[in-house]
N, CA, C and O atoms as a Tinker XYZ file with bonds, in Angstrom:
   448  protein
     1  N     26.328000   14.426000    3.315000    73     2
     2  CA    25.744000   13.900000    4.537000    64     1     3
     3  C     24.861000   14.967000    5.190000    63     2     4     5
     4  O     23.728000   14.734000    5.610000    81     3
     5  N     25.356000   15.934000    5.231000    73     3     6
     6  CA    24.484000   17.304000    5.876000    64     5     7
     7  C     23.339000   17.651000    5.494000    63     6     8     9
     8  O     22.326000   17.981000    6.111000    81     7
     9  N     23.690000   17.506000    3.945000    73     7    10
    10  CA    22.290000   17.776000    2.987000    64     9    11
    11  C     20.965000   16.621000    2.722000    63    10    12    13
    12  O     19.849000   16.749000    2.217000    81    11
    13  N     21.574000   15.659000    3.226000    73    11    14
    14  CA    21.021000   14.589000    3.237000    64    13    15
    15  C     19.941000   14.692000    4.597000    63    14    16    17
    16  O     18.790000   14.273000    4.722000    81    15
    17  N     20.493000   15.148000    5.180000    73    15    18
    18  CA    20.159000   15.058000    6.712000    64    17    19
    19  C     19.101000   16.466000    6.642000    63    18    20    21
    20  O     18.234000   16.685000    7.487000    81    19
    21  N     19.314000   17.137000    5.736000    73    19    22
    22  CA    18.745000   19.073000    5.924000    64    21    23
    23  C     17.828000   18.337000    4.798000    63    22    24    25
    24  O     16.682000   18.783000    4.843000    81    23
    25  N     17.957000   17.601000    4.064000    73    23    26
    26  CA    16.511000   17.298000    2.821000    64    25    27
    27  C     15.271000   16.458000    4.016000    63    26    28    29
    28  O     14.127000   16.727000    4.384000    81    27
    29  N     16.272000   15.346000    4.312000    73    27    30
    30  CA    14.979000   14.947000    5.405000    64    29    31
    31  C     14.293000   15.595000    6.311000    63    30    32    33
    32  O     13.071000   15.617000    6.162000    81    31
    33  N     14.949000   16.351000    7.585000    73    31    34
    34  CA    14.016000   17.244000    8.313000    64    33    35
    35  C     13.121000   18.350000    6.988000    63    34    36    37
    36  O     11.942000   18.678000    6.859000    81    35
    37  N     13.869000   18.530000    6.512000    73    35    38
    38  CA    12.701000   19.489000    5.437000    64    37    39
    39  C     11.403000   18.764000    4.704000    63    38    40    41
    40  O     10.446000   19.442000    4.331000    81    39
    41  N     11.450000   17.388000    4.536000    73    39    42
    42  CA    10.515000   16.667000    4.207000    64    41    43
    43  C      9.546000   16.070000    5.252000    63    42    44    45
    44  O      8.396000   15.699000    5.016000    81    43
    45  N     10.387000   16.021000    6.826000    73    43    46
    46  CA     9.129000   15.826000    7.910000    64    45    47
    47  C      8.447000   17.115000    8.349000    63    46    48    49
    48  O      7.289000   17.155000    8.765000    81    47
    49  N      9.313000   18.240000    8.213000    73    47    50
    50  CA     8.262000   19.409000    8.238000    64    49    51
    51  C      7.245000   19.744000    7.234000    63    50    52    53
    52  O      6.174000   20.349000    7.293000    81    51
    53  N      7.898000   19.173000    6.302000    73    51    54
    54  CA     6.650000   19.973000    5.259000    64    53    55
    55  C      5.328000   18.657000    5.385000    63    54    56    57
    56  O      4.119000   18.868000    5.291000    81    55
    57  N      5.855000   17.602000    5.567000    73    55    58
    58  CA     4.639000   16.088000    5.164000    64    57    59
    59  C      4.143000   16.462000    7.162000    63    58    60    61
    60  O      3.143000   15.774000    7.365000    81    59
    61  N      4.503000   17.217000    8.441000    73    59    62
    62  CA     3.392000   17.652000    9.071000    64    61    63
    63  C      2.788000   18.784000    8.727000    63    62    64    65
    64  O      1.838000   19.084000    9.451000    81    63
    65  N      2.967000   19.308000    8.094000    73    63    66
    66  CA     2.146000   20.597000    8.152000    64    65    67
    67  C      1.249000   20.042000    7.107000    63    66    68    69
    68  O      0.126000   20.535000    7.216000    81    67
    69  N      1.358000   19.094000    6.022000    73    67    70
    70  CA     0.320000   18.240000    5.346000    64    69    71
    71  C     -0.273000   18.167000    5.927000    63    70    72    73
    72  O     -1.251000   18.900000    6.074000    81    71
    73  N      0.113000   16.987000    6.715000    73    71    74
    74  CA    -0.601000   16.271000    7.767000    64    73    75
    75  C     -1.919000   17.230000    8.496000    63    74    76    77
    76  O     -3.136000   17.045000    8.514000    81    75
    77  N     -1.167000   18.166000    8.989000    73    75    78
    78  CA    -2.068000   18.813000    9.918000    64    77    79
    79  C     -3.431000   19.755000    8.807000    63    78    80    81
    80  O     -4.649000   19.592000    8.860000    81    79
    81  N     -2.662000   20.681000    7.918000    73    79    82
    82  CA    -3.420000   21.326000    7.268000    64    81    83
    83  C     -4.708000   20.391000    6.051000    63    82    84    85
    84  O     -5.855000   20.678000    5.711000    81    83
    85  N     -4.149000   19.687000    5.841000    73    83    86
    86  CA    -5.176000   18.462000    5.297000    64    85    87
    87  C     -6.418000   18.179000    6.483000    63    86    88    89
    88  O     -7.601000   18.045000    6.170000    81    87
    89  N     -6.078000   18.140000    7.417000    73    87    90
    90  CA    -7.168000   17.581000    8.824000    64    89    91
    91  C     -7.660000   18.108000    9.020000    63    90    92    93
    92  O     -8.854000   17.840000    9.152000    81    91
    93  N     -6.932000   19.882000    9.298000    73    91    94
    94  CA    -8.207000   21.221000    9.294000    64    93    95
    95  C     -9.004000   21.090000    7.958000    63    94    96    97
    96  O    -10.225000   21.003000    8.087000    81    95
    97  N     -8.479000   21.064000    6.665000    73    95    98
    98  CA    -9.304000   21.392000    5.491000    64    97    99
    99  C    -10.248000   20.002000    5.603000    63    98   100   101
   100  O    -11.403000   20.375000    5.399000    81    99
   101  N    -10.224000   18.555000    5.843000    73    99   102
   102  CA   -11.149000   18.365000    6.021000    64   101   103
   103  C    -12.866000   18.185000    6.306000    63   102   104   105
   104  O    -13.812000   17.574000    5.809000    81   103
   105  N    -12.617000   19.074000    7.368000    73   103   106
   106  CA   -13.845000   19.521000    7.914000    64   105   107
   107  C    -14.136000   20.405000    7.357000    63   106   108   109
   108  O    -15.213000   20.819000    7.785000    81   107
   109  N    -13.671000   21.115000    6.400000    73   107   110
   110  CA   -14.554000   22.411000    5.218000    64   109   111
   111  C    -15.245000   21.867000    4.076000    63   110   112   113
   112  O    -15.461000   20.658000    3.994000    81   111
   113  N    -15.644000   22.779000    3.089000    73   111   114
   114  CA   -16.530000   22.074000    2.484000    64   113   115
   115  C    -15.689000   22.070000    1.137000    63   114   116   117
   116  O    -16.214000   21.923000    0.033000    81   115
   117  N    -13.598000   22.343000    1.453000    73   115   118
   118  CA   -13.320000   21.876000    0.216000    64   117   119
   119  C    -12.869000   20.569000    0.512000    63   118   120   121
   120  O    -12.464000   20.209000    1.617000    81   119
   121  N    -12.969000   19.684000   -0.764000    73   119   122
   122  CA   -12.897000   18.060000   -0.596000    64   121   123
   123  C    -10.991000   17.569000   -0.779000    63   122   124   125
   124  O    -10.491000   16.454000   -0.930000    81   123
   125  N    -10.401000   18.817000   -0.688000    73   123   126
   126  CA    -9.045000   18.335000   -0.954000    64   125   127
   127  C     -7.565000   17.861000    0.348000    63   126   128   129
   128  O     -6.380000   17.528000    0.333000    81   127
   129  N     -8.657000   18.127000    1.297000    73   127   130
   130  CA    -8.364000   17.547000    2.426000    64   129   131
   131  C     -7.742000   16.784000    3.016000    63   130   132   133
   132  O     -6.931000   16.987000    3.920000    81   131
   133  N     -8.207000   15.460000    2.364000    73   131   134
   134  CA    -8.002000   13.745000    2.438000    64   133   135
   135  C     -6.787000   13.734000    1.279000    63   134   136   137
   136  O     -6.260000   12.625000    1.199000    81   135
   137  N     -6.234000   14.740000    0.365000    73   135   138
   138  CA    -5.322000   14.064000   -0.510000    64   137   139
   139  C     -4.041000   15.175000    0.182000    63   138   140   141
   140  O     -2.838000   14.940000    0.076000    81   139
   141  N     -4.361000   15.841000    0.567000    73   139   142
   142  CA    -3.008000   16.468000    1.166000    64   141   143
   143  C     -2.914000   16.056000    2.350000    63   142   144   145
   144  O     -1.939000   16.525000    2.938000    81   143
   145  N     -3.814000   15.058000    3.194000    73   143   146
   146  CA    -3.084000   14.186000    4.506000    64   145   147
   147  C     -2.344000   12.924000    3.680000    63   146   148   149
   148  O     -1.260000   12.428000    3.987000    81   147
   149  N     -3.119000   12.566000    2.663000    73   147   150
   150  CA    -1.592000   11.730000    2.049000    64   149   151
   151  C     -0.739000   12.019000    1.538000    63   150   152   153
   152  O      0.344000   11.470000    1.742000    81   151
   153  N     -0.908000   13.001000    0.673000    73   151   154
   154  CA     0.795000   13.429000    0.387000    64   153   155
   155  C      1.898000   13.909000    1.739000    63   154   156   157
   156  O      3.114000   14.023000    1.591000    81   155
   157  N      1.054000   14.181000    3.235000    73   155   158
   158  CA     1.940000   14.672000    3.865000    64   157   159
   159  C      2.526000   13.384000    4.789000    63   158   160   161
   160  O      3.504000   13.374000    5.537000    81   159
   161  N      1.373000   12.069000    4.400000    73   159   162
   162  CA     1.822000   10.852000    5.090000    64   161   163
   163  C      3.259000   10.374000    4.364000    63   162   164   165
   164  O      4.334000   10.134000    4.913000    81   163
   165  N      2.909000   10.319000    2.946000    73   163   166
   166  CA     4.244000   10.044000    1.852000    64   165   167
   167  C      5.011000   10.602000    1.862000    63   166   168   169
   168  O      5.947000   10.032000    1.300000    81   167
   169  N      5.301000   11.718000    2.281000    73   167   170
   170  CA     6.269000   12.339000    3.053000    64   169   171
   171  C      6.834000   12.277000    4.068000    63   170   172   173
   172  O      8.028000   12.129000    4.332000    81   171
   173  N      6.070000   12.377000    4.597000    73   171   174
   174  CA     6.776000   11.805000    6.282000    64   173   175
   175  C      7.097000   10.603000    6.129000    63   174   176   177
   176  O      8.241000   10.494000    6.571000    81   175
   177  N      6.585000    9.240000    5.598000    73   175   178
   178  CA     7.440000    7.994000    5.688000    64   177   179
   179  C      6.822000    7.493000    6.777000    63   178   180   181
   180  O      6.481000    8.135000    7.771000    81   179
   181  N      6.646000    6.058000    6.532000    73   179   182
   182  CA     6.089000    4.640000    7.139000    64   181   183
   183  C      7.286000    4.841000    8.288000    63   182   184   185
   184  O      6.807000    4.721000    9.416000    81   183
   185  N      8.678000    5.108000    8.291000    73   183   186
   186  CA     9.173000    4.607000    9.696000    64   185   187
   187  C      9.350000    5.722000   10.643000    63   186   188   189
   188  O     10.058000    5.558000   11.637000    81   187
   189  N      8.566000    7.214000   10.333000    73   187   190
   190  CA     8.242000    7.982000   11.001000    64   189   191
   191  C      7.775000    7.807000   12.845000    63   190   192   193
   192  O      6.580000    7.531000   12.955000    81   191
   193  N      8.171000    7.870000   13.571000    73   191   194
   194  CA     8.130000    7.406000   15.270000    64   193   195
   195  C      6.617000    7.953000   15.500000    63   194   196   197
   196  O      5.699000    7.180000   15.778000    81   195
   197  N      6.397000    9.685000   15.324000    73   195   198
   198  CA     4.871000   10.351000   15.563000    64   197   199
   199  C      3.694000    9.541000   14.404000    63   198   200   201
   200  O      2.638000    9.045000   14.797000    81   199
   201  N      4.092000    9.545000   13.113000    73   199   202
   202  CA     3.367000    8.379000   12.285000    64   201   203
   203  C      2.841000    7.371000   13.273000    63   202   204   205
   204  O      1.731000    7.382000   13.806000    81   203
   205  N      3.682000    6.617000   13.409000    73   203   206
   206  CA     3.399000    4.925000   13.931000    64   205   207
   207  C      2.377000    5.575000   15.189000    63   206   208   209
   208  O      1.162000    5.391000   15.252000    81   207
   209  N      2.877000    6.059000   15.775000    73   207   210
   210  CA     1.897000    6.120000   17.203000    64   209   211
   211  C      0.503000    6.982000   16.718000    63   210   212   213
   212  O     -0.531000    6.971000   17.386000    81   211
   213  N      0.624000    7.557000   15.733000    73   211   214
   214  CA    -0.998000    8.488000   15.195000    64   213   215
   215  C     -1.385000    7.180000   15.048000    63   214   216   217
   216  O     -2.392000    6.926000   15.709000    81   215
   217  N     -0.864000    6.088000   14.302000    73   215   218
   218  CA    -2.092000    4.673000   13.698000    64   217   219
   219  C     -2.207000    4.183000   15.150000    63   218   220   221
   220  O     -3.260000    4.218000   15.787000    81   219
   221  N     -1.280000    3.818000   15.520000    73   219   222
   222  CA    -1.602000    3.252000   16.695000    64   221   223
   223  C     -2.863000    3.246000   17.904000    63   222   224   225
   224  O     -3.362000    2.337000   18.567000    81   223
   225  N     -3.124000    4.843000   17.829000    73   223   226
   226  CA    -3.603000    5.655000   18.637000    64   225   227
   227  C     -4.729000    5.152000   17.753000    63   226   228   229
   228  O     -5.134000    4.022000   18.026000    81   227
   229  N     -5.250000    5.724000   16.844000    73   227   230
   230  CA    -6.616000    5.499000   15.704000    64   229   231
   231  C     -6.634000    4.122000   16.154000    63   230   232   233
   232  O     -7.354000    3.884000   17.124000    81   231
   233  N     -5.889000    3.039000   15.564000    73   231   234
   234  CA    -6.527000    1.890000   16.038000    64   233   235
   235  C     -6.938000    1.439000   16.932000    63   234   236   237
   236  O     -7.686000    0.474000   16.775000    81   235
   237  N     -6.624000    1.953000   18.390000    73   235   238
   238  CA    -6.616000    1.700000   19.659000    64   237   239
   239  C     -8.330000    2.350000   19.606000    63   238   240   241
   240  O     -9.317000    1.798000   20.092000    81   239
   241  N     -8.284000    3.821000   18.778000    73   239   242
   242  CA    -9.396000    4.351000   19.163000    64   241   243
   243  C    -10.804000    3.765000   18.308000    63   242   244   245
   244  O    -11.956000    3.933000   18.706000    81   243
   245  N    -10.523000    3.246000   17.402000    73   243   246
   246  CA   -11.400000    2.700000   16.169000    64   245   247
   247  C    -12.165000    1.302000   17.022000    63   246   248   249
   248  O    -13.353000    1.013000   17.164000    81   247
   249  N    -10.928000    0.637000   17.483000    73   247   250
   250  CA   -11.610000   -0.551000   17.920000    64   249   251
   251  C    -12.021000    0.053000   19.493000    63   250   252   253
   252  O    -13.007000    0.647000   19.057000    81   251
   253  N    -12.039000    0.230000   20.299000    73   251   254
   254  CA   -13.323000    0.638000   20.999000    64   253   255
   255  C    -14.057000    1.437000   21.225000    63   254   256   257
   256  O    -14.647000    1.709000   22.271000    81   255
   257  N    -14.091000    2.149000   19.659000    73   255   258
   258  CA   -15.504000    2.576000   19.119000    64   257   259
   259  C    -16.158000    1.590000   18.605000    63   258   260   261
   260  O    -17.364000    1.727000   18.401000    81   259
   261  N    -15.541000    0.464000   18.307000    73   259   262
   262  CA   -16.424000   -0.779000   17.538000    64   261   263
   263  C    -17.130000   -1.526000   18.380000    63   262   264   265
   264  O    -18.146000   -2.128000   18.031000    81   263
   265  N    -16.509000   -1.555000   19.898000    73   263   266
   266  CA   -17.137000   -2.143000   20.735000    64   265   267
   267  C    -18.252000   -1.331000   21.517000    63   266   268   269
   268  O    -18.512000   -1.893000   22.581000    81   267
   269  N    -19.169000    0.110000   21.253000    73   267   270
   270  CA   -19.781000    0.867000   21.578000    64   269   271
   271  C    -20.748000    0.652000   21.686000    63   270   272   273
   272  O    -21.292000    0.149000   20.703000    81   271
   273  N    -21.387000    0.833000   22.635000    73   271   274
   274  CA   -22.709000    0.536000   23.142000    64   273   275
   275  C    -24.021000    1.205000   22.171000    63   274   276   277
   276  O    -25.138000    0.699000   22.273000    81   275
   277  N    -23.840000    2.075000   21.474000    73   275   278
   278  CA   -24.191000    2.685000   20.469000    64   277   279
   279  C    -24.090000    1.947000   19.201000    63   278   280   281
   280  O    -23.046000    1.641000   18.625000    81   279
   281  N    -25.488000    1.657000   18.776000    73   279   282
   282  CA   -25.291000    0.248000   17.331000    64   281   283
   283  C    -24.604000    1.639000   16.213000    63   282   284   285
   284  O    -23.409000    1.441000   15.991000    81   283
   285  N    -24.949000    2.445000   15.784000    73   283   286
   286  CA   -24.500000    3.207000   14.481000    64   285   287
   287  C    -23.060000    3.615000   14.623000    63   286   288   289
   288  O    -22.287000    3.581000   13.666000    81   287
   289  N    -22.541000    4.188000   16.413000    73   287   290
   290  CA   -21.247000    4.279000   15.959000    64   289   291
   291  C    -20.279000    2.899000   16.256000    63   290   292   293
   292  O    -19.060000    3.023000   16.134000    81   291
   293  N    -20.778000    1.767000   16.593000    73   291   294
   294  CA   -20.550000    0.710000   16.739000    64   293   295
   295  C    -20.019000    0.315000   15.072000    63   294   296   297
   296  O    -18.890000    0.217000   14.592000    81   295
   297  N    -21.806000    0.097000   14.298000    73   295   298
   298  CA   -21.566000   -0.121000   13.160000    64   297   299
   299  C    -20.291000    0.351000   12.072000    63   298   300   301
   300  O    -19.535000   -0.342000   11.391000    81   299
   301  N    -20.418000    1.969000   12.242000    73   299   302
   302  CA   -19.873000    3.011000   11.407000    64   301   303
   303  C    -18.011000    2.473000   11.834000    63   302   304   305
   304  O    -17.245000    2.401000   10.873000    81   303
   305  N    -17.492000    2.165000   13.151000    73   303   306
   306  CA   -15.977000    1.547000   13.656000    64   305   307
   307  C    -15.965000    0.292000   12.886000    63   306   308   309
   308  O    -15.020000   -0.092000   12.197000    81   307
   309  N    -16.817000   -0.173000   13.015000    73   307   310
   310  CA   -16.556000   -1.841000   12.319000    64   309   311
   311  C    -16.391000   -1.654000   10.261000    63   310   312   313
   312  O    -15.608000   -2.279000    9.545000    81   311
   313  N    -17.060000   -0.971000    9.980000    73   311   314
   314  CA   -17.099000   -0.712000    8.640000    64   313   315
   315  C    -15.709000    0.053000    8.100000    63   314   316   317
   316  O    -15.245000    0.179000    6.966000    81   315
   317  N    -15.271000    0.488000    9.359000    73   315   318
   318  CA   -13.983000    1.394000    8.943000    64   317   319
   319  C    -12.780000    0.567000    9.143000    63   318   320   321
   320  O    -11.800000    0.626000    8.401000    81   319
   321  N    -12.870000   -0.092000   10.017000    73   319   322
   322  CA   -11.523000   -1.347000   10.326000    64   321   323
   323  C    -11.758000   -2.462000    9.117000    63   322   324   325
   324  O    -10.754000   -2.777000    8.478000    81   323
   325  N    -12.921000   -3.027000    8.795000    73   323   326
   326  CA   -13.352000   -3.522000    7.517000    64   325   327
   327  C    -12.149000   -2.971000    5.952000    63   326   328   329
   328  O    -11.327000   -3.429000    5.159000    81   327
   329  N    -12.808000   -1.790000    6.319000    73   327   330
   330  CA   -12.031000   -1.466000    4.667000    64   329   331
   331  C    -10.441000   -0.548000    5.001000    63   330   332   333
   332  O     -9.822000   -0.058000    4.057000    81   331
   333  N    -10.112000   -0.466000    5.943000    73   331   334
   334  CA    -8.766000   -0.204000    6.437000    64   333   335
   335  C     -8.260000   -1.761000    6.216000    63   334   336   337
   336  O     -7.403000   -1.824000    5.334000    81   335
   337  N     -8.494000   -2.652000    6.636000    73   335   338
   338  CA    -7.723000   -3.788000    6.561000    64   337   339
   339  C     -7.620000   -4.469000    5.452000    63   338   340   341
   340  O     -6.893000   -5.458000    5.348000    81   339
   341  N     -8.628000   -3.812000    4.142000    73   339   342
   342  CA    -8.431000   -4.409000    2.867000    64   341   343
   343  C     -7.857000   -3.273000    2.166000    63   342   344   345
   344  O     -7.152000   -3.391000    1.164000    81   343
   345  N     -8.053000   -2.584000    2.506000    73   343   346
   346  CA    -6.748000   -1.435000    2.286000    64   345   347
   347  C     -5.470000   -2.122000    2.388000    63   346   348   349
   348  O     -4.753000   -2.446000    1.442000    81   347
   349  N     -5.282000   -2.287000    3.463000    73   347   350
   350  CA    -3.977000   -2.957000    3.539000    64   349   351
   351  C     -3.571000   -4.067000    3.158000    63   350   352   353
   352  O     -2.365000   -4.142000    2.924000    81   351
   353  N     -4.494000   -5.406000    2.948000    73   351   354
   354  CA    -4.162000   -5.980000    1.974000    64   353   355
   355  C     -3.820000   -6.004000    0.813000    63   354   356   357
   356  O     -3.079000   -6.853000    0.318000    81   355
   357  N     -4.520000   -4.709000    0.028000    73   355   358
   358  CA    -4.720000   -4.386000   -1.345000    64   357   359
   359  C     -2.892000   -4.115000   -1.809000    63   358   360   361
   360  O     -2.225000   -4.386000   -2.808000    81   359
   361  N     -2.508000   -3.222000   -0.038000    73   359   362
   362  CA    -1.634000   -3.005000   -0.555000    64   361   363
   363  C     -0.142000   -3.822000   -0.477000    63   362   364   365
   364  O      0.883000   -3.585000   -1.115000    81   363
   365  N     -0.352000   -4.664000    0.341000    73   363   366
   366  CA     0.880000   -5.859000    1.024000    64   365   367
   367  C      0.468000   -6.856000   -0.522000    63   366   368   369
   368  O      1.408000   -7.582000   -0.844000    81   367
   369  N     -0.399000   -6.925000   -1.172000    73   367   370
   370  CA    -0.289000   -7.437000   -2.258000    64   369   371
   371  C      0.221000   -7.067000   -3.765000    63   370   372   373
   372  O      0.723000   -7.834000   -4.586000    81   371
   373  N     -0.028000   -5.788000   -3.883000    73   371   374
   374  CA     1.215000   -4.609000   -4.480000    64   373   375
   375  C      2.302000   -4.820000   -4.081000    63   374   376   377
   376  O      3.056000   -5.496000   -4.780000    81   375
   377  N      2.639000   -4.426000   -3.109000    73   375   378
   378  CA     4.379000   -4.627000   -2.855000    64   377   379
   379  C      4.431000   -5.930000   -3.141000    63   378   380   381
   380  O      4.865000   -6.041000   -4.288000    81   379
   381  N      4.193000   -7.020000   -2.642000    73   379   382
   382  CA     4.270000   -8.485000   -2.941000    64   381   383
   383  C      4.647000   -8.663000   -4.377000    63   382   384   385
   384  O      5.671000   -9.203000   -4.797000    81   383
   385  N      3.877000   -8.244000   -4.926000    73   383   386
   386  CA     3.942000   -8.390000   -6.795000    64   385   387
   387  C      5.143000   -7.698000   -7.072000    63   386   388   389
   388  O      6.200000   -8.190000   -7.468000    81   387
   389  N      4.863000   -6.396000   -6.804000    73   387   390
   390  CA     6.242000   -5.066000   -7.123000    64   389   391
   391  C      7.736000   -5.549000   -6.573000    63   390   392   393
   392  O      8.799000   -5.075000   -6.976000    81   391
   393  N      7.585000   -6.679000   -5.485000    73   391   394
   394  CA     9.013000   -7.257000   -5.331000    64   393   395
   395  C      9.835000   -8.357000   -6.059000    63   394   396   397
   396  O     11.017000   -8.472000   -6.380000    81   395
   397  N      8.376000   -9.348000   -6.225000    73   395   398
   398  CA     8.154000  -10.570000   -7.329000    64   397   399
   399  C      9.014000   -9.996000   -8.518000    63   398   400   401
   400  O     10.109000  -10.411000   -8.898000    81   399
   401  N      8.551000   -9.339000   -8.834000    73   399   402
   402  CA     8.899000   -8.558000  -10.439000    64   401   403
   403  C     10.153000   -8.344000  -10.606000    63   402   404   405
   404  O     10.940000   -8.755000  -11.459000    81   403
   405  N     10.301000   -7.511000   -9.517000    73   403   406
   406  CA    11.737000   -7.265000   -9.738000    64   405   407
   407  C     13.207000   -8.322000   -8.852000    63   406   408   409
   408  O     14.370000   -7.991000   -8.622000    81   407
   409  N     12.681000   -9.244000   -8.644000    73   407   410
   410  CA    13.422000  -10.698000   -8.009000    64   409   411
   411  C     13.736000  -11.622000   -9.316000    63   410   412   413
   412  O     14.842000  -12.011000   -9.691000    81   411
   413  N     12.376000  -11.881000   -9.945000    73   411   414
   414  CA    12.221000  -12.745000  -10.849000    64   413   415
   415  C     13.341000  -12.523000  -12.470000    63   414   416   417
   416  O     14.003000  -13.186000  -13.268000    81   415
   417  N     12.993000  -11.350000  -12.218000    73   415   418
   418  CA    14.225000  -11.217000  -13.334000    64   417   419
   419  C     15.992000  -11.386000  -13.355000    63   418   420   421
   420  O     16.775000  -11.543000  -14.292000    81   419
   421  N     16.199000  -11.271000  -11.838000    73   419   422
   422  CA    17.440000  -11.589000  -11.486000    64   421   423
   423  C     17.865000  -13.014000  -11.083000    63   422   424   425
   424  O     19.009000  -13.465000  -11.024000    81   423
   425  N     16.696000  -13.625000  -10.821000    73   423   426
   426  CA    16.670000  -14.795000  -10.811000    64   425   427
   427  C     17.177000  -15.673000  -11.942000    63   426   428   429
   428  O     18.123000  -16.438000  -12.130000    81   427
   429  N     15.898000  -15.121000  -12.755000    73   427   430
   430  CA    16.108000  -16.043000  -14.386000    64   429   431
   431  C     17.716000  -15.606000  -14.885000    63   430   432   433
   432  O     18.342000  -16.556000  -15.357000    81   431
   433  N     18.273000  -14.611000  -14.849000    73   431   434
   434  CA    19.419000  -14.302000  -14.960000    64   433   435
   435  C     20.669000  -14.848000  -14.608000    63   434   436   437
   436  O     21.733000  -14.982000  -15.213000    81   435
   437  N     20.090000  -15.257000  -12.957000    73   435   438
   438  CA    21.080000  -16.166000  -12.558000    64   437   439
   439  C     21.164000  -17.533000  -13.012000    63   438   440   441
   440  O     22.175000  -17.964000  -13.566000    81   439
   441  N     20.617000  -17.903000  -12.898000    73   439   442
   442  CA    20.078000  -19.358000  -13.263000    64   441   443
   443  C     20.362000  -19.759000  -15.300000    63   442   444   445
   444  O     20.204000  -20.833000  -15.880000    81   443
   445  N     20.821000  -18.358000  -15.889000    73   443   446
   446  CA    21.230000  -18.880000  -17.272000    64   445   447
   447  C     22.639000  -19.134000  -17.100000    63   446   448
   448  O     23.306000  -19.572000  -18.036000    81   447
């Protein structure tokens, strides 16, 4: 139980310092940036409390940048909620399948 508990805080520290050090490297001109803010998101975990409120916050901030009086950064918010949301379809349709799969076989199982 202890260790259980000492593996997780060790996995939300290390997936922020992802987090964070991915965001600085960003803005440099190495491109590896964007893959160590996801490994530090996959780490930290979808039911992460600071997670949820970072999207939250972005979305809050994305959409009224979309509503900006400014057509390019208007445009540039709308293009990003665009492919964020088929992002997320792409991926609620993965899991969808990835659950299918593994239902269906216990199913047919039952049912002999």
């Amino acid at each position: 139980m202890m260790l259980a508990q000492a593996i997780r805080l060790l996995r939300t520290i290390i997936g922020w310092i992802c987090i964070i050090g991915g965001l600085l490297l960003s803005i440099s001109p190495i491109p590896f940036g964007f893959l160590i803010v996801i490994a530090g998101i996959l780490l930290v975990g979808p039911r992460d409390r600071g997670l949820r409120r970072m999207r939250a916050w972005w979305n809050r901030a994305i959409r009224s940048l979309a509503s900006s009086s400014m057509p390019f950064v208007a445009a540039l918010a709308q293009r990003i909620i665009s492919f964020q949301s088929s992002i997320e379809q792409r991926i609620r349709q993965s899991m969808a399948t990835r659950s299918s799969s593994r239902i269906a076989p216990r199913r047919a199982a039952a049912e002999e």
